[in-house]
C-alpha positions, -999 to 999 in steps of 0.1 A, spaced: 179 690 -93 165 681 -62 130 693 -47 124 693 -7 83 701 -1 75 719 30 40 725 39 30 751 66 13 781 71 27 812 57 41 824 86 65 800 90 68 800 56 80 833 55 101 828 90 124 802 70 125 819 41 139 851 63 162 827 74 176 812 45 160 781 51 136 783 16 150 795 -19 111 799 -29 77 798 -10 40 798 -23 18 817 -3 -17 818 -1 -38 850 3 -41 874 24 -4 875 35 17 906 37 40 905 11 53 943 3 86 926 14 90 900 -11 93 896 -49 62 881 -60 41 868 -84 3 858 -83 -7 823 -98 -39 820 -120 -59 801 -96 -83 815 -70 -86 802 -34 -120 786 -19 -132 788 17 -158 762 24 -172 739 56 -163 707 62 -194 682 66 -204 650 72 -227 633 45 -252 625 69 -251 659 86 -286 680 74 -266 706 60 -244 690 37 -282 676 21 -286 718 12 -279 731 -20 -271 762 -7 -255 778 31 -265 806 40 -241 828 66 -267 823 90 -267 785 91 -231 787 106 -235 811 132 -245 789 161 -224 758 149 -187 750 164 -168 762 145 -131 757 135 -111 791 119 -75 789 103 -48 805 131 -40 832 107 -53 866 117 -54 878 81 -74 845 75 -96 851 106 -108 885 95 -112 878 63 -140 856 77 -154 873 99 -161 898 76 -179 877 52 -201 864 82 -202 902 94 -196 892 129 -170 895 157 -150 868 172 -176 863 201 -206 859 183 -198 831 165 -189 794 189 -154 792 178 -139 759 190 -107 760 178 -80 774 152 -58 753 130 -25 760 110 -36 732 84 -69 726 78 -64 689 64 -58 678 104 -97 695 112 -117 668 89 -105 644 118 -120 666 145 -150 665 123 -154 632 116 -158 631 154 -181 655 156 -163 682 177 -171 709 152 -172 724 121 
């Protein structure tokens, strides 16, 4: 046996695995998946903010929603991701200083490590 791993977001998951291109796909919530045989995973999925050390926030023990409103801020591409944020921070898209979107959030720690946003 012989295992390939592809990472991506779930829309191009599921756009390979419509084609044929995937036997099997983990996708993380919210995703449509009435289309699909499925089965959820006993693990739970985090959102959180990228910091640096030295940056005053990362020194609090707790965030509030308010302390993000007015920073630049980074949101995954996915729309089901998007609004799943937006309503925790019960906002709309324009009140909050989005900077940028991102498929995979392990390429926005190097935007943040040059201080382009959050």
């Amino acid at each position: 046996m012989h295992f390939e791993i592809f990472s991506a977001d779930s829309q191009e998951i599921k756009q390979k695995l419509e084609a044929g291109l995937l036997d099997l796909g983990f996708l993380i919530e919210p995703v449509e998946k009435k289309e699909y045989e499925w089965i959820r995973l006993g693990s739970c999925d985090l959102m959180g903010l990228i910091l640096l050390r030295e940056d005053p926030l990362a020194k609090k023990k707790h965030i509030q929603k308010e302390d993000v409103y007015s920073l630049p801020l980074f949101l995954s591409y996915r729309k089901e991701v998007r609004k799943e944020i937006l309503r925790f921070f019960e906002k709309e898209e324009k009140d909050l200083q989005i900077v940028g979107s991102s498929r995979l959030f392990s390429n926005v720690g190097y935007l943040v490590e040059q201080k382009m946003g959050f």
